[in-house]
NUNU-579977 format. One record per residue: x, y, z of N, C-alpha, C in turn; residue in three letters. Coordinates in Angstrom, 3 decimals, always signed. Example, Ala and Ser with C-alpha at 12.3 -4.5 7.8 and 13.67 -1.06 7.14 Angstrom:
// NUNU-579977
       n.u       n.v       n.w      ca.u      ca.v      ca.w       c.u       c.v       c.w  bavo
   +13.190    -5.690    +7.800   +12.300    -4.500    +7.800   +13.200    -3.300    +7.800   ala
   +12.850    -2.250    +7.080   +13.670    -1.060    +7.140   +12.900    +0.030    +7.870   ser
//
This chain:
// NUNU-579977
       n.u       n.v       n.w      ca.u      ca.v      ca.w       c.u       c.v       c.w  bavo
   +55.038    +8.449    +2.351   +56.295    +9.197    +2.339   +56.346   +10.133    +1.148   unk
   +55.422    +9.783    -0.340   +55.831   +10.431    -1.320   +54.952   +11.476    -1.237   unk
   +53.950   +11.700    -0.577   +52.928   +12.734    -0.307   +53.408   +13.808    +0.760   unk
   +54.005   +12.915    +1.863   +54.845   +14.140    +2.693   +55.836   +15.157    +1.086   unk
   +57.097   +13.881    +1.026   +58.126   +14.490    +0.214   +57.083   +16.051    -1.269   unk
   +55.889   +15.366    -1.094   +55.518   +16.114    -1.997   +55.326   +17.595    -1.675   unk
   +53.964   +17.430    -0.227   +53.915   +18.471    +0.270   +55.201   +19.564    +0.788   unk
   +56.172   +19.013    +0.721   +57.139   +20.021    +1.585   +57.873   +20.504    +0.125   unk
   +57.599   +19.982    -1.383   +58.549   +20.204    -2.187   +57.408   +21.150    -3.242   unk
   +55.860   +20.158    -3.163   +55.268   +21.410    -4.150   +54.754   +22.520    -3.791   unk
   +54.206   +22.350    -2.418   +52.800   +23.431    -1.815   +53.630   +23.578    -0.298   unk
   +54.610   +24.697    -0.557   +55.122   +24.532    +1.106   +54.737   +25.657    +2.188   unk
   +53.520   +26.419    +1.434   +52.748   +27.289    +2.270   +51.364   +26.273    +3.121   unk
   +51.032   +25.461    +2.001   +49.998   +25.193    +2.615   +50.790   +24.150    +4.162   unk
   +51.402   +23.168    +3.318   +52.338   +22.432    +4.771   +52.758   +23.439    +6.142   unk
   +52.968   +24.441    +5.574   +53.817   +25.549    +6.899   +51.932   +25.921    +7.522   unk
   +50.965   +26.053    +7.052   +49.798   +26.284    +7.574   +49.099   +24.936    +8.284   unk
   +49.425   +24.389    +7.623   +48.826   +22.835    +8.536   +49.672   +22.203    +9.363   unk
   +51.027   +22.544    +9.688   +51.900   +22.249   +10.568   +51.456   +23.734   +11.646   unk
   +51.163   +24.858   +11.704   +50.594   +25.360   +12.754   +49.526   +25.307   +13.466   unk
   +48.609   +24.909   +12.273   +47.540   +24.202   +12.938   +47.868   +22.907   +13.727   unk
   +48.983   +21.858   +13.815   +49.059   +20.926   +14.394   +49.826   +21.270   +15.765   unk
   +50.301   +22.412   +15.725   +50.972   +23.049   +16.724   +49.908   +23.215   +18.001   unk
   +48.984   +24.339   +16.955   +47.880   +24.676   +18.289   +46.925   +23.577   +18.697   unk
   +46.314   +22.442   +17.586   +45.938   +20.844   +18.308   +46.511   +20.591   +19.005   unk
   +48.108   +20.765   +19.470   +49.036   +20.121   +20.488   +49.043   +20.675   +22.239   unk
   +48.873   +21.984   +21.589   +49.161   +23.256   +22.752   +47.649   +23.147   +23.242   unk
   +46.404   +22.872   +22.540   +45.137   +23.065   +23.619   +44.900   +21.691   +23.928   unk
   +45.520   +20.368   +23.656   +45.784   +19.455   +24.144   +46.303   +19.323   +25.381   unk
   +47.722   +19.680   +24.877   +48.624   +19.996   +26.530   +47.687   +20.995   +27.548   unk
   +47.251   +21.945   +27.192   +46.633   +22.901   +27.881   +45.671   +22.343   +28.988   unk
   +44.354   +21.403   +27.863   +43.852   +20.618   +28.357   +44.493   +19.336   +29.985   unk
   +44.948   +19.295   +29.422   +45.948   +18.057   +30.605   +46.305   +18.952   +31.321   unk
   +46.862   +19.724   +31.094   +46.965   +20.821   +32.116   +46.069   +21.383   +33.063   unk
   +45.014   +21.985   +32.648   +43.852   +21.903   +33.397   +42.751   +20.725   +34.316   unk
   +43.095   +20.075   +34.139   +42.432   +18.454   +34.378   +43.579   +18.347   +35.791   unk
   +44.520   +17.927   +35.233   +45.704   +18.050   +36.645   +45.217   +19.188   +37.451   unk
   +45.508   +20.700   +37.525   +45.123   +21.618   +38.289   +43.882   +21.074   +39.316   unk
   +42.652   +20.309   +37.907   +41.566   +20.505   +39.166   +41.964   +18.953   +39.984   unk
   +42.176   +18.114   +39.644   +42.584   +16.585   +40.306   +43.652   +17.331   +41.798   unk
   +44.188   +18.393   +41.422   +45.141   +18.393   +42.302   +44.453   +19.833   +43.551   unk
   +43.208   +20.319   +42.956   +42.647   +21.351   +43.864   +41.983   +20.492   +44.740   unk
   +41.175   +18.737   +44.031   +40.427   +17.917   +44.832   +41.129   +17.575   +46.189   unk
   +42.297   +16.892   +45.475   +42.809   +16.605   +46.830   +43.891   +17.221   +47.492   unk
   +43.415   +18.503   +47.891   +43.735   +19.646   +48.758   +42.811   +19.632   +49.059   unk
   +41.739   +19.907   +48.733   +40.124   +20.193   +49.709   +40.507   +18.936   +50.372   unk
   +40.341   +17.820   +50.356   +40.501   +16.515   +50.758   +41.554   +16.475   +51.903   unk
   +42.354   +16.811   +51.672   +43.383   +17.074   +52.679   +43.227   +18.270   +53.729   unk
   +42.378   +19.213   +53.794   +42.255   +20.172   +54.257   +41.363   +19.423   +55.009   unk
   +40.058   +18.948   +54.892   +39.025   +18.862   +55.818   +39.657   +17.559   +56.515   unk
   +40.787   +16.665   +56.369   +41.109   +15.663   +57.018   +41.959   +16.333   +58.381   unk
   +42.770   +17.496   +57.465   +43.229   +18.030   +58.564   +42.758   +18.733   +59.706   unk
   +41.389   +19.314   +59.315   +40.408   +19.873   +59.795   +39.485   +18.632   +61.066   unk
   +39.087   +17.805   +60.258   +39.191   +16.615   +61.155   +39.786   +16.214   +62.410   unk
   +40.776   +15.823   +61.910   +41.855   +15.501   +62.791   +42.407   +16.521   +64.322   unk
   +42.127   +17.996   +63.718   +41.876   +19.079   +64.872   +40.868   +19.114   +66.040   unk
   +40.092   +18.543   +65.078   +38.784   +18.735   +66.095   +38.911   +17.440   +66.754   unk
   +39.014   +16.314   +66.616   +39.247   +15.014   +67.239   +40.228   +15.510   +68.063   unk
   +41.215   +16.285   +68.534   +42.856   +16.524   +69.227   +41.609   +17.222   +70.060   unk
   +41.170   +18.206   +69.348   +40.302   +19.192   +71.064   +39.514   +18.490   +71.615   unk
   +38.677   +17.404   +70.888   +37.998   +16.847   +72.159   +38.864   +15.442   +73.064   unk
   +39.369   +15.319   +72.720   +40.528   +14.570   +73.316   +41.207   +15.706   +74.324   unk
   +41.668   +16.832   +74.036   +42.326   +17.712   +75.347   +41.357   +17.819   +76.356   unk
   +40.124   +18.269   +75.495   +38.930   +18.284   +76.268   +38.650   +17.234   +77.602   unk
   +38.592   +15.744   +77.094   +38.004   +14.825   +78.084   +39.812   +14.833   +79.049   unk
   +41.006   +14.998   +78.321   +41.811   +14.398   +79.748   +42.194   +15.957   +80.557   unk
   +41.400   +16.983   +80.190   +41.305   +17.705   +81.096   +40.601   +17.682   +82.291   unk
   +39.266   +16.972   +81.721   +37.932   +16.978   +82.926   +38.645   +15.268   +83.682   unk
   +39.479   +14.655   +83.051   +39.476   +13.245   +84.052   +40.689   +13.895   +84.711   unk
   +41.961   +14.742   +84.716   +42.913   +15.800   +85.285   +41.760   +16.512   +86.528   unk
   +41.188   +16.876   +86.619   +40.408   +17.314   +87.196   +39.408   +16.736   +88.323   unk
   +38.844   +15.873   +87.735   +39.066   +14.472   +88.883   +39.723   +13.717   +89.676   unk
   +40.543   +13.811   +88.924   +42.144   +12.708   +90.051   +41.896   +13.705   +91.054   unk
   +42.575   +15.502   +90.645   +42.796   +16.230   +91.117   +41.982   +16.402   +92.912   unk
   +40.610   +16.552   +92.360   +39.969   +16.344   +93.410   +39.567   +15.174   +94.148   unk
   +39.897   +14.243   +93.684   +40.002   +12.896   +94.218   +40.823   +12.799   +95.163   unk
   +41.932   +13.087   +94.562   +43.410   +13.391   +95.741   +43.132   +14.254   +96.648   unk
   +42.454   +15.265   +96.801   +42.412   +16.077   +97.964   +41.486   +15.622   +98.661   unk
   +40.393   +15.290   +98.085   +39.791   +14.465   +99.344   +40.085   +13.405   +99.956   unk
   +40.896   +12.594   +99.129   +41.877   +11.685   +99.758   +42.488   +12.085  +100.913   unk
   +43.085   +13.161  +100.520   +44.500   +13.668  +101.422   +43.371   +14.170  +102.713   unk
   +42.546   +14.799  +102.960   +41.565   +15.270  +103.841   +41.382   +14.328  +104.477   unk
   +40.944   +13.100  +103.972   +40.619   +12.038  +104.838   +41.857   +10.983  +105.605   unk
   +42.638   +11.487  +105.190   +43.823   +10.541  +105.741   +44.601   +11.632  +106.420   unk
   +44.472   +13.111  +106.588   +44.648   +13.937  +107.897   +43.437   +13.752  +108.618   unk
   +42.716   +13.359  +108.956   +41.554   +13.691  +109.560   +41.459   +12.065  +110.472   unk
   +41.931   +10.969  +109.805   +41.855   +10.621  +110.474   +43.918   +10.439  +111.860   unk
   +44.648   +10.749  +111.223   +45.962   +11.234  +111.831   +45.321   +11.599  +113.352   unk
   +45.053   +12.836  +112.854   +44.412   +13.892  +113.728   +43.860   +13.448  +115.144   unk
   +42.627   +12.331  +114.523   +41.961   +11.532  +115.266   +42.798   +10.521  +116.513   unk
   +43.438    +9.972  +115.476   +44.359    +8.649  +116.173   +45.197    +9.409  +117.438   unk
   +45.943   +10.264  +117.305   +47.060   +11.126  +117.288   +45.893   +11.587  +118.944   unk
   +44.761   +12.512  +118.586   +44.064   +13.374  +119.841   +43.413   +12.344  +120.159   unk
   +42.854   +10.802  +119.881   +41.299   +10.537  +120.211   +41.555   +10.228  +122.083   unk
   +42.168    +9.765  +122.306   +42.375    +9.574  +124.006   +43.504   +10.176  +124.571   unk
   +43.679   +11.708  +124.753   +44.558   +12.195  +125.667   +46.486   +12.100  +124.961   unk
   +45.996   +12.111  +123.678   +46.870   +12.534  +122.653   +48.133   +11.245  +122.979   unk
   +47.300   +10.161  +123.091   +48.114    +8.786  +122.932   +47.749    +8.268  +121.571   unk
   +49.323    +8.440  +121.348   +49.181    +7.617  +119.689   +48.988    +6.255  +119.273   unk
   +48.451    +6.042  +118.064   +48.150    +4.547  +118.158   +46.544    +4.371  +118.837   unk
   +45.939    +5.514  +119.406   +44.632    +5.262  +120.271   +43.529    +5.686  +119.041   unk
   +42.617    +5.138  +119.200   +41.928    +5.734  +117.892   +39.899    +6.042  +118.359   unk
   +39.513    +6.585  +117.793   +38.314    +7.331  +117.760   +37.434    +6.682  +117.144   unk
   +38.040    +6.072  +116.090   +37.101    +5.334  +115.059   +36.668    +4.737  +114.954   unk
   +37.010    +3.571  +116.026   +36.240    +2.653  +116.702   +34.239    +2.650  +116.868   unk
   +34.001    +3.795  +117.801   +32.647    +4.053  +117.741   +32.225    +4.310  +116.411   unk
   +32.964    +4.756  +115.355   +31.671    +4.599  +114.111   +31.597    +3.700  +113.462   unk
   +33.557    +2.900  +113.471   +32.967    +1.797  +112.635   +32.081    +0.825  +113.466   unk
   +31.668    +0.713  +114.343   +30.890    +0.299  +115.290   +29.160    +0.210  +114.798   unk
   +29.125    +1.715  +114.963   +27.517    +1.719  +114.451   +27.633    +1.544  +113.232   unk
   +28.656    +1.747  +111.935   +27.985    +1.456  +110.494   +28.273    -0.067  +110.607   unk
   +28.513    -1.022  +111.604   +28.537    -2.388  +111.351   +27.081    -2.715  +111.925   unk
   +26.487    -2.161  +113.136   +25.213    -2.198  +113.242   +24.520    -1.685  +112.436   unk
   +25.157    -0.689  +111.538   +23.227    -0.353  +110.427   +23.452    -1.296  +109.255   unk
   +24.901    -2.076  +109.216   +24.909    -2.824  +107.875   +24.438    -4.235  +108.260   unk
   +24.059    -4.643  +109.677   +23.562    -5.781  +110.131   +22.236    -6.078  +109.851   unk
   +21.791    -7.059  +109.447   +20.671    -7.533  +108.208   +19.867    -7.431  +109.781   unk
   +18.564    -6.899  +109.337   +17.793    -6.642  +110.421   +16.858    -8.370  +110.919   unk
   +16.669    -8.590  +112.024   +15.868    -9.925  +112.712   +15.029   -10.146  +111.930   unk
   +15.559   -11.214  +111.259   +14.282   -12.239  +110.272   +13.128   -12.442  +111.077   unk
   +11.794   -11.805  +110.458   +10.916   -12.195  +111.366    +9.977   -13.374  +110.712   unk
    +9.172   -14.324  +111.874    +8.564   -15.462  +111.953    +7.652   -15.313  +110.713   unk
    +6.828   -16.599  +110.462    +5.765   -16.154  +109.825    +4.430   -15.627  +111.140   unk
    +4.919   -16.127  +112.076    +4.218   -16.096  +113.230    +3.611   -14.445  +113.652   unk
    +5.071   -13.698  +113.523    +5.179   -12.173  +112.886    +4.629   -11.508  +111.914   unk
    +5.170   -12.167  +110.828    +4.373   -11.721  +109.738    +2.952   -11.723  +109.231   unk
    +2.285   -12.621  +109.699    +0.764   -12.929  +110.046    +0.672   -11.664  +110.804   unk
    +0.659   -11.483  +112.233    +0.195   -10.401  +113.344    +0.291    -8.508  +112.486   unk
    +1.551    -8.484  +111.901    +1.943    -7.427  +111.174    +0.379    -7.047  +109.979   unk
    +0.445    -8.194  +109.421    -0.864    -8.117  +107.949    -1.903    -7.611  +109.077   unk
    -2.137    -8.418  +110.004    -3.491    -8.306  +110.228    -3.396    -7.194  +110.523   unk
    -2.685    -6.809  +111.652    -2.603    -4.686  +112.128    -3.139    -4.179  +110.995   unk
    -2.275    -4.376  +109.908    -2.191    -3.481  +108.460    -3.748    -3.610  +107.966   unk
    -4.457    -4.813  +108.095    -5.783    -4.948  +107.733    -6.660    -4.088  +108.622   unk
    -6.552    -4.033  +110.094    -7.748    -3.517  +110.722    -7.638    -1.934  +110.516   unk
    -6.217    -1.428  +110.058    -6.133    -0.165  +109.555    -6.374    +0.052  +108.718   unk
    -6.977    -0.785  +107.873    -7.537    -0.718  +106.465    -6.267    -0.563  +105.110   unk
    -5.097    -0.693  +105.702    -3.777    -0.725  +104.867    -3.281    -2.225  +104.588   unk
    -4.442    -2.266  +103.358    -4.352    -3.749  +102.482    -3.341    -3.539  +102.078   unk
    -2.599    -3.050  +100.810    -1.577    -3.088  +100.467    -0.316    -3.713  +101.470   unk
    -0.378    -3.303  +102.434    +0.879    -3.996  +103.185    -0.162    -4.815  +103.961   unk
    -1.128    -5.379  +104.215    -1.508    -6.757  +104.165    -1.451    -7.517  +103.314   unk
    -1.485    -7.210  +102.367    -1.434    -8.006  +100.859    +0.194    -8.667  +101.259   unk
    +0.625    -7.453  +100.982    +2.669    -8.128  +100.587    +2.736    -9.028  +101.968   unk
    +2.312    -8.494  +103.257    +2.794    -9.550  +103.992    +2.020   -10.923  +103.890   unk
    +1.043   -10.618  +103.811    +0.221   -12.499  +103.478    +1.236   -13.273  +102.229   unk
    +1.811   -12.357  +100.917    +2.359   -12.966  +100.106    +3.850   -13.506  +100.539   unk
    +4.526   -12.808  +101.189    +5.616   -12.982  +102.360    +5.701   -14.296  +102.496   unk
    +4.777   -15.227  +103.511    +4.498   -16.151  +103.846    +4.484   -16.949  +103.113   unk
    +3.002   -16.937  +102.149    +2.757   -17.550  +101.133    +4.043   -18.141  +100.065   unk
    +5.332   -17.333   +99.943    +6.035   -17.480   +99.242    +7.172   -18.404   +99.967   unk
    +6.993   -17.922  +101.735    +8.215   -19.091  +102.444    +8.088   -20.994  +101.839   unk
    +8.549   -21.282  +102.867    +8.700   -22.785  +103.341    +6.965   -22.904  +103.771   unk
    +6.681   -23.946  +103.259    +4.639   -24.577  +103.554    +4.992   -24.930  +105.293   unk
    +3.477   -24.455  +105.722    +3.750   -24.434  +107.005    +1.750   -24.595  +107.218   unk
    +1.158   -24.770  +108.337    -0.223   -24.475  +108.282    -0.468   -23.036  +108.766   unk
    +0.350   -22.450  +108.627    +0.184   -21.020  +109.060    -0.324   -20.123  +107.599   unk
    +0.192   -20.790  +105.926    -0.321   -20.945  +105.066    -1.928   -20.403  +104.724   unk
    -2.425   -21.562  +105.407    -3.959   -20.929  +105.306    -4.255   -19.625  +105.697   unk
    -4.411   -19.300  +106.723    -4.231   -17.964  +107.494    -3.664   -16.606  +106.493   unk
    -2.433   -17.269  +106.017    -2.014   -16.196  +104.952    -2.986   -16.160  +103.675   unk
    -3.387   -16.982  +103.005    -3.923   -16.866  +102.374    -5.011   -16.520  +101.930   unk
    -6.070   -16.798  +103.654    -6.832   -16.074  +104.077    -6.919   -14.809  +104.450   unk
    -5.826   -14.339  +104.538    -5.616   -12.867  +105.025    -5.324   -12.209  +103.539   unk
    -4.979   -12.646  +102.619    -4.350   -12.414  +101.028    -5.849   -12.072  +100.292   unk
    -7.045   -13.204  +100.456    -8.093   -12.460  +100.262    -8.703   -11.739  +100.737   unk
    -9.056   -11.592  +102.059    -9.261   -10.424  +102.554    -9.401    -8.977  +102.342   unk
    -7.481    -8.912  +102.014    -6.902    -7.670  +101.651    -7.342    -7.132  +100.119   unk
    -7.365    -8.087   +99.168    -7.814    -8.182   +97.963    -9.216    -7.701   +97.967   unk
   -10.167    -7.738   +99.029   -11.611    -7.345   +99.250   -11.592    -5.846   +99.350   unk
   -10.768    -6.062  +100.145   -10.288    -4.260  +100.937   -10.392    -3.929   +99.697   unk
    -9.597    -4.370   +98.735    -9.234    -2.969   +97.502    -9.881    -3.059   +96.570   unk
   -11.099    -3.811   +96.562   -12.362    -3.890   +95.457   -12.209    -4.394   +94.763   unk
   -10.909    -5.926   +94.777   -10.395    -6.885   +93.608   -10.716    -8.242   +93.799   unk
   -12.289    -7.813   +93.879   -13.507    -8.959   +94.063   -13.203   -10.544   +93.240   unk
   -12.539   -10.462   +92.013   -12.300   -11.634   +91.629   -11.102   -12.066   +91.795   unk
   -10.288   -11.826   +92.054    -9.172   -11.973   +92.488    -9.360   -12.393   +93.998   unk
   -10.155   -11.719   +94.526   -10.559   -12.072   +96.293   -11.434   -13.014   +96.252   unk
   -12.300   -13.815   +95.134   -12.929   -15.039   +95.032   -12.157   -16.208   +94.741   unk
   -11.426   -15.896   +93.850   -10.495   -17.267   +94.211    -9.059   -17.017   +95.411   unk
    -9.248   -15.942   +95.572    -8.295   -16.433   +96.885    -9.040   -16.548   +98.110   unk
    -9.951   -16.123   +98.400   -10.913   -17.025   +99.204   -11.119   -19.173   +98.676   unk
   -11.696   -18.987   +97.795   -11.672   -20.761   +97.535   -10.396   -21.372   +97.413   unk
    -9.278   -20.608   +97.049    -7.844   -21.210   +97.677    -7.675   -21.483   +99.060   unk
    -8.141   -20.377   +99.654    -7.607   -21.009  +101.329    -8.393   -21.821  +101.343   unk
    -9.741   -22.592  +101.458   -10.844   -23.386  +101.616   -10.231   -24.159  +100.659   unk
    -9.836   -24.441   +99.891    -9.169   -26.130   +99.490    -8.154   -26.102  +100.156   unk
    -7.168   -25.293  +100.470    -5.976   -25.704  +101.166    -6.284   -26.649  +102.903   unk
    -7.514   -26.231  +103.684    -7.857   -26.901  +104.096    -9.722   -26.916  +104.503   unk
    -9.784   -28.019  +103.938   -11.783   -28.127  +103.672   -12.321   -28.300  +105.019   unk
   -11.553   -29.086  +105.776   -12.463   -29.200  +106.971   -11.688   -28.390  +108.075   unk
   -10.677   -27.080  +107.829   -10.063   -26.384  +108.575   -10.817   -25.506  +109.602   unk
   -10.573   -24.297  +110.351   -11.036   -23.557  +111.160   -11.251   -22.471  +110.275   unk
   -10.599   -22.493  +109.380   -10.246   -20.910  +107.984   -12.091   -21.387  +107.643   unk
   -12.674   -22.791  +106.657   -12.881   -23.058  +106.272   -14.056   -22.593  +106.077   unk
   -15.207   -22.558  +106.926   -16.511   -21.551  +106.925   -16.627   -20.091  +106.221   unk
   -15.553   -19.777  +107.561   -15.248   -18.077  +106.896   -14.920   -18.029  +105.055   unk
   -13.937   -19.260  +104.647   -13.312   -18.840  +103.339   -15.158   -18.946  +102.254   unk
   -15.079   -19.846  +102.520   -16.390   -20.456  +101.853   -17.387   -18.767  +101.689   unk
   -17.737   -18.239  +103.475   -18.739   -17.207  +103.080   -17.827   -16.337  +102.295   unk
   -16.484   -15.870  +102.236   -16.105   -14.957  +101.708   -16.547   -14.945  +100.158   unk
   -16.341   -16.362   +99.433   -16.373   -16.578   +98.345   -17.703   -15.538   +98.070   unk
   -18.905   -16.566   +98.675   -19.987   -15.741   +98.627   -20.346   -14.331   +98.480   unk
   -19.222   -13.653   +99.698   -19.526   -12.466   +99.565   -19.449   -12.134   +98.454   unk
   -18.036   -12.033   +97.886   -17.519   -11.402   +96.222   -18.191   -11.681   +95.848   unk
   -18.770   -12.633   +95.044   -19.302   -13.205   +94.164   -21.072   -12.156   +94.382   unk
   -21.125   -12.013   +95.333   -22.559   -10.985   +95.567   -21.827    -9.365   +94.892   unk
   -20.668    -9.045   +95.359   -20.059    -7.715   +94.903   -20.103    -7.666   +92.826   unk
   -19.731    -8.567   +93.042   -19.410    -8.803   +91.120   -20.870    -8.848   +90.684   unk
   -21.720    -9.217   +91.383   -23.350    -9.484   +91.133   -23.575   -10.927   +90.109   unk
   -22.993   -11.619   +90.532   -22.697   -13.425   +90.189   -23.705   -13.960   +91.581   unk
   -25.362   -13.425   +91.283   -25.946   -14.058   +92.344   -26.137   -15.662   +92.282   unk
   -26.568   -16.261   +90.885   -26.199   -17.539   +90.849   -25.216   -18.591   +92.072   unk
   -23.989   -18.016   +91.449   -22.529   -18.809   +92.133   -23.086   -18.242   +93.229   unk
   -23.065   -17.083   +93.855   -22.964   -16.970   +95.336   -24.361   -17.898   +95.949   unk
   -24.976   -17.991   +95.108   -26.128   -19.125   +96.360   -25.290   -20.420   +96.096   unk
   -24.558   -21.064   +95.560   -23.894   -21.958   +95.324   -23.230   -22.330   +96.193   unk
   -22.326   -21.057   +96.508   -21.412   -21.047   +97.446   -21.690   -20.744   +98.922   unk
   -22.938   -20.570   +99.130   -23.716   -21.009   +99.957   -24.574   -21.980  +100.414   unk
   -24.927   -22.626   +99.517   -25.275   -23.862   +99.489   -24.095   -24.685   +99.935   unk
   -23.168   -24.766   +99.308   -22.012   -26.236   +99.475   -21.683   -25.254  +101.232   unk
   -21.427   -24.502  +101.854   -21.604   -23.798  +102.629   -22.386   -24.354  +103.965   unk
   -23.527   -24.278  +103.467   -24.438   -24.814  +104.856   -24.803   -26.421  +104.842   unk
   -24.002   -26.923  +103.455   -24.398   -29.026  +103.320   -22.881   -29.161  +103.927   unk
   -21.632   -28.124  +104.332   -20.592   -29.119  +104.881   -20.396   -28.183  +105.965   unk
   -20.888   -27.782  +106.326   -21.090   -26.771  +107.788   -22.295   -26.792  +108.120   unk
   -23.098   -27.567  +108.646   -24.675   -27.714  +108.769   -24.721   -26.422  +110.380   unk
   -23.873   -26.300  +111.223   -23.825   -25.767  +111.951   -22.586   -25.104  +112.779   unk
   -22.580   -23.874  +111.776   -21.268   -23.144  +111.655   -21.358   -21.776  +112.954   unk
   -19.974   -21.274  +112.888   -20.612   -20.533  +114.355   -21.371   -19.315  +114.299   unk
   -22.277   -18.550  +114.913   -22.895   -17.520  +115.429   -22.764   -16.879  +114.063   unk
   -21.873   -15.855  +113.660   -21.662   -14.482  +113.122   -21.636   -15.575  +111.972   unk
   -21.213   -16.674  +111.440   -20.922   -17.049  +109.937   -22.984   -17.069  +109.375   unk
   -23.453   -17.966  +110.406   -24.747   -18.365  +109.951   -25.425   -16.976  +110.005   unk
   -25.118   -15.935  +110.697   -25.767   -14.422  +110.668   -25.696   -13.955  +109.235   unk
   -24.335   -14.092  +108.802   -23.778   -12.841  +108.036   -24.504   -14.027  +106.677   unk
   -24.111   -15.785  +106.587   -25.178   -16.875  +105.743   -26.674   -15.971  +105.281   unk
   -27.235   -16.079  +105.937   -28.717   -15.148  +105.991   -29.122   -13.858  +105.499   unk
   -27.623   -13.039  +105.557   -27.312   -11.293  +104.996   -27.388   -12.501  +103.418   unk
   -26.332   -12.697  +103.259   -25.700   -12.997  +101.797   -26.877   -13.650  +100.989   unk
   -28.201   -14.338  +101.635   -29.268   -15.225  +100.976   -29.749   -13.891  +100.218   unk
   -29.991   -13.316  +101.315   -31.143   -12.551  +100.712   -30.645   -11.614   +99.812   unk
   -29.353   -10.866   +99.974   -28.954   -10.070   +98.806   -28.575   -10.842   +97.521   unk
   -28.602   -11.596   +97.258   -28.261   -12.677   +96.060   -29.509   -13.540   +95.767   unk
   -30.386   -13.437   +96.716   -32.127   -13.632   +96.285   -32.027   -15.408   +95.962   unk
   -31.147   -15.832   +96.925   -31.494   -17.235   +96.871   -32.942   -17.924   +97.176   unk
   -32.734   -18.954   +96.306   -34.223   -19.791   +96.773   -34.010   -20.519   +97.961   unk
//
């Protein structure tokens, strides 16, 4: 206090100079704060601008989509309305312009016949179908129909399919795949009518893959449980020796 009381009583130029100087410390202070606010308050205006900006563009695509679903009903309804004069029309003219008589009859008619699940056919069928498909050389739909079967209820019609499954598998040069589905049908039944034939088939593949070994094998077990198999098996036996160079 006695240093104030001093300054203002001995040296009151220098006090009046250092009290303006505390003036302008005050004023680029305030100034300061002043400026700091300005920009805090330019931030959030940009901030507010692009929200609003935002928010615009979210409103147009929103007008956007319930214009195009406006637009739909729209035409929804008229084809509505088309179809419910059309059939008026019908009811109203279909027999000699007695109402209550209707036209529509004959179609819903046939779309109940094309929606009628077409005649389950036999495996009895489905066998005869493969084979066609085989002698036309159209394995592929011999294939699916042998698998057809194969996939029903077990039946001895089975073999046959399965026999016909390798076959088709031969057709398409899927020699190992057509070797064990050949020795599948031949276990399914060993002392069957399939049973010769499956056996040489094995053989055959097994000559295609050039597995001459197995194929005399499979000729061998071949002619020890078929000692006397018919005509064309023991022919085609004799082809298969010699291209596989059995002993």
């Amino acid at each position: 206090m006695q240093s104030v009381m001093s300054c203002f009583l001995s040296v009151p130029f220098l006090c009046r100079r250092w009290g303006r100087v505390g003036m302008l410390a005050g004023g680029i202070s305030l100034a300061g704060m002043g400026l700091a606010q300005a920009a805090g308050d330019n931030t959030l205006t940009l901030q507010l601008l692009d929200r609003v900006n935002a928010l615009e563009e979210q409103t147009r695509e929103m007008r956007g989509q319930i214009d195009q679903l406006t637009n739909q009903v729209q035409q929804q309804n008229a084809t509505l309305s088309k179809q419910i004069g059309d059939m008026d029309f019908a009811m109203q003219h279909g027999h000699g312009g007695v109402a209550g008589s209707s036209t529509l009859a004959p179609p819903a008619a046939a779309a109940a016949a094309a929606t009628a699940p077409a005649a389950k056919r036999t495996p009895d069928d489905v066998l005869k179908a493969g084979n066609d498909a085989l002698l036309k050389q159209d394995y592929a739909t011999a294939q699916t129909d042998a698998q057809q079967v194969l996939s029903g209820p077990k039946s001895p019609r089975q073999v046959d399919a399965q026999y016909l499954l390798a076959q088709s598998l031969a057709g398409q040069k899927q020699y190992r795949q057509s070797a064990l589905a050949y020795y599948d049908a031949y276990n399914r039944a060993p002392h069957g009518q399939r049973a010769p034939s499956a056996l040489l088939g094995v053989a055959a593949t097994l000559v295609a893959l050039n597995d001459k070994a197995s194929a005399c094998q499979a000729l061998d077990k071949l002619s020890s449980e078929f000692p006397e198999p018919a005509a064309r098996i023991k022919s085609a036996e004799q082809v298969y020796r010699k291209r596989a160079k059995c002993s």
